[in-house]
C-alpha positions, 0 to 999 in steps of 0.5 A: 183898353189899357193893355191898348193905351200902353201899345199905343204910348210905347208906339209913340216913343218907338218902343215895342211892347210885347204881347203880355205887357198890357195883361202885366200892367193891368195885373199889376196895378189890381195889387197896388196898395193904398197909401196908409191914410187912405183908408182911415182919412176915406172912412172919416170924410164918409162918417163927416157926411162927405160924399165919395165919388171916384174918377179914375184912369183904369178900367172896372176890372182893376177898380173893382179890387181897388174898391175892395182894398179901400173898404169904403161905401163909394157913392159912385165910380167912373173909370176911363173905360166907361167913356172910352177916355182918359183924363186929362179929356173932360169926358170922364169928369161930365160923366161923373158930374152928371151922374152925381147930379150936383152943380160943379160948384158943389164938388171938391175934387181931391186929386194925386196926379196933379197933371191928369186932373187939376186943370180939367177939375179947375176949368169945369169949375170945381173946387180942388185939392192936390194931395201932394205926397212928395212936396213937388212943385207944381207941374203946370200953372194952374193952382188947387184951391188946397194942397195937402200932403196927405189925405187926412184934411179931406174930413175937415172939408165937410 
């Protein structure tokens, strides 16, 4: 599925991938790394009583060794390929929120990529936080309910 969405983005802007770029995106995010506070600010929410549930933009392959790196008991993963779709789309969130079985209300959506994931969370009615690395403006007109530069406030929530 990734290896088809980068032929597919390529494409669109006249571009012409060869034939492993796909295979070399994927193997190159399985080695992405997280951020330092990820982990230990992940583990905090989880001890505060937090449940953990990860919507994401890859495919099992690649979250499976993202699972691994994060050493955190998830209550659940959703990734793109379980839907065949890509957020911003809401499918990955109804799936989620219905495999999560709580009411939208009841969810903080913390998210990095403000334009993949805030608006959706926001129109589905759940609450959100942007972690906004960089101190970027926001991209679009929606706000989060937070904005925090790293993730150690996601504990603090609970």
């Amino acid at each position: 599925m990734l290896s088809d969405s980068l032929s597919e983005w390529a494409g669109e802007r006249g571009y012409r991938p060869s034939e492993g770029d796909g295979e070399a995106l994927a193997r190159a995010m399985e080695s992405w790394q997280p951020f330092p506070d990820t982990v230990p600010a992940l583990s905090a929410a989880k001890e505060a009583g937090l449940g953990l549930w990860i919507i994401s933009n890859t495919d099992r392959a690649i979250m499976e060794r993202t699972l691994r790196q994060l050493e955190v008991d998830f209550d659940g993963v959703t990734v793109a390929e379980d839907v065949q779709a890509y957020k911003p789309g809401r499918a990955p969130f109804d799936k989620a929120l219905r495999d999560m079985g709580v009411p939208p209300a009841e969810v903080l959506h913390v998210a990095f990529g403000f334009k993949y994931d805030i608006a959706t969370a926001n129109e589905l009615g759940l609450q959100t936080a942007w972690v906004n690395r960089h101190r970027e403006p926001a991209p679009g007109p929606e706000r989060p309910d937070h904005e925090w530069n790293d993730l150690w406030p996601l504990a603090e929530v609970a």
